[in-house]
C-alpha positions in Angstrom: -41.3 -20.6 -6.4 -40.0 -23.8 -7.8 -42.2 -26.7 -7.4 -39.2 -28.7 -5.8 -39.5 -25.7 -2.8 -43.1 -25.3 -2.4 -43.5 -26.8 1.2 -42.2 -25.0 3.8 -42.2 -24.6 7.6 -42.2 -21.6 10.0 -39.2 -21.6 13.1 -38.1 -18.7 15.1 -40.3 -16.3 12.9 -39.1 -17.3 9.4 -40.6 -19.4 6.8 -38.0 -22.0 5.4 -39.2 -23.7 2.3 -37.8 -27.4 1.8 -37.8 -30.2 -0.8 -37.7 -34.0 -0.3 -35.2 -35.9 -2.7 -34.9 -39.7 -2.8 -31.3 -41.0 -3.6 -32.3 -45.2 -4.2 -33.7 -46.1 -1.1 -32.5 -43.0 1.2 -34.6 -39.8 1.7 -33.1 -36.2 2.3 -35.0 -32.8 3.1 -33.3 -30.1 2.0 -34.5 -26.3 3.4 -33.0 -23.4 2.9 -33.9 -19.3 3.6 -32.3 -16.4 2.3 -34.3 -13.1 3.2 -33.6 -10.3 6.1 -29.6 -10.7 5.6 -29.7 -14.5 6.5 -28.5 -16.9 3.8 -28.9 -20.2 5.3 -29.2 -24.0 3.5 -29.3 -27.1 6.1 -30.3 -30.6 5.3 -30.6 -34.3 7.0 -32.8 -37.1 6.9 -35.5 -35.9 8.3 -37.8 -32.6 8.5 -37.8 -32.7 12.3 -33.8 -32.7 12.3 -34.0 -30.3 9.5 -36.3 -28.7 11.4 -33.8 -28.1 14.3 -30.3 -27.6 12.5 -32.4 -24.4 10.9 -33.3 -23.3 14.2 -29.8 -23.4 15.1 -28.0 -22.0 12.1 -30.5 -19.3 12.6 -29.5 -18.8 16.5 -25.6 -18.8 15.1 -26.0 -16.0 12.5 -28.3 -14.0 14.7 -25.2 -14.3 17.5 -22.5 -13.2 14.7 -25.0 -10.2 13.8 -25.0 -9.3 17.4 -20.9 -9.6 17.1 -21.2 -7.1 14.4 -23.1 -4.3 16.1 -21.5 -0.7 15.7 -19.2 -1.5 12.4 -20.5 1.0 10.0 -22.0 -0.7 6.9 -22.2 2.8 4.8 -18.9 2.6 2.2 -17.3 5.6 3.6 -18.0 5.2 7.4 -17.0 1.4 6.8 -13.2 2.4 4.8 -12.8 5.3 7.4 -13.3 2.5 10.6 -11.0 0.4 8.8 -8.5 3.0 8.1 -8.6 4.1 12.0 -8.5 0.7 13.5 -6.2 -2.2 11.2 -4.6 -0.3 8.0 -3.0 2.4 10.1 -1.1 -0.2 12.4 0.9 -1.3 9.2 1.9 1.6 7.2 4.4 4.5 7.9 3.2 7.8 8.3 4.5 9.2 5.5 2.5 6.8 3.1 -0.4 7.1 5.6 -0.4 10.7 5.1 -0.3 10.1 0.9 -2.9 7.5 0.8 -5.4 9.2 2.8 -5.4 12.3 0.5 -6.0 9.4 -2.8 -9.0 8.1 -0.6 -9.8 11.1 -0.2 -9.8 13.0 -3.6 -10.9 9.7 -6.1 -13.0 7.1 -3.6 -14.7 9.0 -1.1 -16.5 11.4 -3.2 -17.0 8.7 -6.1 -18.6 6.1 -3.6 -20.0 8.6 -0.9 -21.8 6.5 2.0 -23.8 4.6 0.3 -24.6 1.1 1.4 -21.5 -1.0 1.1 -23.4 -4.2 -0.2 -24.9 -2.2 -3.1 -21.4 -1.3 -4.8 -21.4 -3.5 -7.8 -18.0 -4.5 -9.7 -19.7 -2.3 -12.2 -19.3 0.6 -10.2 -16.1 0.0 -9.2 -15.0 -0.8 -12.8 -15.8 2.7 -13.9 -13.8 4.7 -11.1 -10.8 2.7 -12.5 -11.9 3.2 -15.8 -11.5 6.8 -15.3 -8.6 7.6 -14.1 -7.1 4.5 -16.5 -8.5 7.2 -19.2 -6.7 10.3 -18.1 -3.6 8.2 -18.2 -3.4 8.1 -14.3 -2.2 5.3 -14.5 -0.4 4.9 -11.2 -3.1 6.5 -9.7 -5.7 3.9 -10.8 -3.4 1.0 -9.2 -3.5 2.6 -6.3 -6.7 3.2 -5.9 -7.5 -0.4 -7.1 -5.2 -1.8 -3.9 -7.1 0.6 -1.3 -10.2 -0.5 -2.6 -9.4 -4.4 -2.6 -7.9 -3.5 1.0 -11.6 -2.0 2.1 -13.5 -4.9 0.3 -11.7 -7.5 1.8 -12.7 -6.5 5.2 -15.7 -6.3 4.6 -16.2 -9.5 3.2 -14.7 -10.8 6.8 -17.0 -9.0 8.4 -20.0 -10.5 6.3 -21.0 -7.3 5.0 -20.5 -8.5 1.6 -20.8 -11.9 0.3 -17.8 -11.2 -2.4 -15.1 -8.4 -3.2 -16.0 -6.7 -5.8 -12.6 -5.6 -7.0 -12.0 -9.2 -7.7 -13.6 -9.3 -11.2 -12.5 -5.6 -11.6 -10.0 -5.4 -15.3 -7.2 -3.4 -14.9 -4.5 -3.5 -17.3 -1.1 -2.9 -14.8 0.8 -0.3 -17.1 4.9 -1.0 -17.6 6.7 1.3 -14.6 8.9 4.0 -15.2 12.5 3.4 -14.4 14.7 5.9 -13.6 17.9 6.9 -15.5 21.3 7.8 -14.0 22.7 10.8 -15.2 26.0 10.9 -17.4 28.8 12.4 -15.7 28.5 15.6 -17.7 24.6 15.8 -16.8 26.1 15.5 -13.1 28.8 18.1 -13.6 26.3 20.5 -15.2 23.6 20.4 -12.1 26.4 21.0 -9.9 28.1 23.9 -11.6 24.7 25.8 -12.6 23.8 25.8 -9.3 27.7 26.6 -7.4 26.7 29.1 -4.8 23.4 28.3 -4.3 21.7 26.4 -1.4 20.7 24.3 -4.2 24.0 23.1 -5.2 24.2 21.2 -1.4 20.9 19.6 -1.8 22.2 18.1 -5.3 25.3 17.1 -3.9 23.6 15.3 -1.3 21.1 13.7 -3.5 23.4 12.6 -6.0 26.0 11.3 -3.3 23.6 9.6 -0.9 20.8 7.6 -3.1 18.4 9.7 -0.5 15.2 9.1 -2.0 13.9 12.7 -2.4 10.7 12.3 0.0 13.6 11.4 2.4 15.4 14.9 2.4 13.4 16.6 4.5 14.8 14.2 7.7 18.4 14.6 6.5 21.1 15.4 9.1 24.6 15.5 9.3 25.6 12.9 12.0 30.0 13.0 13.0 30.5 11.0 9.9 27.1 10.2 7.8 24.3 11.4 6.2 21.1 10.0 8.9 17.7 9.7 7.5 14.8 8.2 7.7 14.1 5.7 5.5 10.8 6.4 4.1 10.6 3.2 2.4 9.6 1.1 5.7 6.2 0.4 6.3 6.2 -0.1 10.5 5.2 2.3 12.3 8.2 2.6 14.1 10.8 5.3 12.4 14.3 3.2 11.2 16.5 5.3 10.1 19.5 5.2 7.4 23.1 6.2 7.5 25.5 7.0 4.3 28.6 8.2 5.0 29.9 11.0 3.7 32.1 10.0 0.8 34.9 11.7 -1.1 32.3 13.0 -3.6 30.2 14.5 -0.9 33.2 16.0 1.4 33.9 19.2 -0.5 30.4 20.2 -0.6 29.5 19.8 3.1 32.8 22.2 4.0 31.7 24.2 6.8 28.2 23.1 6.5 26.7 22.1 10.4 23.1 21.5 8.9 21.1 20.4 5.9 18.2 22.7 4.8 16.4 21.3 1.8 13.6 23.5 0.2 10.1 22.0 -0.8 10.4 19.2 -2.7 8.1 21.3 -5.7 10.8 23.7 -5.4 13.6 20.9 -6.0 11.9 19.3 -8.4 11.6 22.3 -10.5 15.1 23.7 -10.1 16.4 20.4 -10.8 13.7 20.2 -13.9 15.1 23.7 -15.3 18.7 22.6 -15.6 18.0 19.0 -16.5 14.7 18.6 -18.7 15.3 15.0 -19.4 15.6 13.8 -16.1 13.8 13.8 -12.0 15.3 14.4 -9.2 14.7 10.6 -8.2 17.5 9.8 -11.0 20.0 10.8 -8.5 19.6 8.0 -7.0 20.0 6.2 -9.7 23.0 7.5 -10.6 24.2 6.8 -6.7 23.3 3.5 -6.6 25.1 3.1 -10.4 28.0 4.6 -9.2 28.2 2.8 -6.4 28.2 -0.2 -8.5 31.4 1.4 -10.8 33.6 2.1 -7.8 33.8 -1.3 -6.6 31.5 -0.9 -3.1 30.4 -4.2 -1.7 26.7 -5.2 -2.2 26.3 -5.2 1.2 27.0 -1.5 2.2 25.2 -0.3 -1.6 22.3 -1.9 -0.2 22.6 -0.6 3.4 23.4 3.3 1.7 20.2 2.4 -0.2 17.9 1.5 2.6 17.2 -1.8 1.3 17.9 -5.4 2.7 18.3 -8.9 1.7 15.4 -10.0 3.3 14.1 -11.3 6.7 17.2 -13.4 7.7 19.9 -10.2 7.3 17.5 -7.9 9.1 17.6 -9.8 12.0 21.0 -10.7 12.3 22.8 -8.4 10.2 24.4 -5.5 11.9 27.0 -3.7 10.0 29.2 -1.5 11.7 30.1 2.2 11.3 34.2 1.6 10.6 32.9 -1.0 7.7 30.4 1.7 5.7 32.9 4.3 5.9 35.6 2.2 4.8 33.2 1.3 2.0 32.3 4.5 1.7 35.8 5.8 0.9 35.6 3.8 -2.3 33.3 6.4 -4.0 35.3 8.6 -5.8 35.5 8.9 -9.6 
């Protein structure tokens, strides 16, 4: 113990140890106490006020610990509590359904339930490090954000004194765009798979931007495409509507309902005929297109499921007679 803290006093069953340091002609005491979970440091001008603002601090912690009763302080009891009660309430189910099976693959079985105040940065580190050197690169982001999510809670519930993901190195990798198809590559997946089922889902990929996760809750609705657009992270569903353009029309001939395969099975059809591409080009190559023809930014975005922010969500309402109008423009 340094000499500067070798007096001490006893209060409420714990032995503080102070120091007294003159300043000129003013005196301080200084105590402070950091065993059992408490970290506490009061001061004031003298040892019977110090004396009492310790009592106190120690009355305050002791009333936040009581606060904390029941929250799980093992790692995966702790992430699965958090999961269950905030992170849910802000992500789709979809995503919900995706980020559970990471957590559940990579973090759970890396950090078991171990106490959550003994994960070091170090530990962390090396779970990134990992995947980072199987060239999941994607992966490891991913896991890095769920784990900053879990941390972060429970430094606000005083678990941990720091995140530990914080001084984690991760080095964020360039993404992956995707590439439209040329309009041969477009007429080549269409005609390789004429009289197939296959052939619709293309056509409906490549003339609706559909993202493919999306094709699954495609419909044909009087005059569009509805989907639901995976893309929004509320809970409640919002769906998207393309209309069906001149592109589009001669495949859905007699067509009442969309049946999609697996997306696996997609992927690898589409893979077979176009080895240099993924099926999520097509909607490249529909937003590209879209661009060509002439359609206004404002429908490309709406066919796209995107928006221009806060201000047009909530007082933008475009109406069915303008997207199909806009619509009609896609033909080349």
């Amino acid at each position: 113990m340094p000499k500067d803290f070798s007096k001490y006093f006893r209060a409420e069953g714990c032995t503080a140890y102070y120091r007294k340091r003159r300043r000129g002609n003013s005196i301080r005491f200084e105590a402070r106490y950091r065993r059992r979970g408490y970290n506490i440091s009061v001061s004031g001008p003298s040892l019977d006020i110090v004396r009492e603002r310790f009592i106190q601090a120690i009355k305050e912690t002791e009333s936040g610990q009581q606060a904390l009763r029941g929250v799980p302080t093992g790692f995966s009891d702790f992430a699965e509590y958090y999961f269950a009660n905030f992170w849910i309430r802000k992500v789709s189910e979809e995503t919900a359904k995706n980020e559970m099976g990471r957590y559940r693959r990579y973090i759970k079985p890396y950090f078991g339930n171990r106490q959550i105040k003994l994960i070091t940065p170090d530990a962390s580190q090396k779970l990134i490090d990992s995947l980072t050197a199987e060239e999941k690169n994607k992966t490891a982001a991913e896991i890095k954000s769920m784990l900053n999510g879990i941390f972060k809670m429970a430094v606000k519930y005083r678990l941990i004194d720091y995140n530990p993901i914080d001084v984690v190195f991760y080095v964020k990798q360039e993404g992956k765009h995707g590439k439209a198809l040329t309009l041969d590559e477009e007429r080549e997946l269409l005609a390789k798979t004429a009289g197939t089922p296959y052939q619709i889902m293309f056509a409906v990929g490549l003339y609706t931007g559909l993202r493919p996760g999306e094709y699954k809750t495609a419909r044909i609705e009087g005059n569009f495409i509805v989907a639901v657009n995976s893309k929004r992270k509320k809970r409640q569903v919002e769906y998207k509507r393309i209309p069906i353009t001149p592109m589009l029309r001669p495949y859905l001939e007699g067509v009442t309902e969309l049946i999609f395969y697996m997306p696996n099975r997609i992927g690898e059809k589409f893979r077979s005929i176009l080895p240099d591409h993924r099926p999520y080009d097509m909607r490249v190559t529909f937003n590209s297109r879209c661009k060509e023809c002439g359609i206004d930014d404002a429908a490309r975005k709406e066919f796209m499921g995107h928006t221009d922010g806060a201000l047009d969500r909530a007082y933008t309402c475009l109406s069915d007679e303008y997207l199909i109008r806009e619509g009609e423009e896609l033909k080349y």
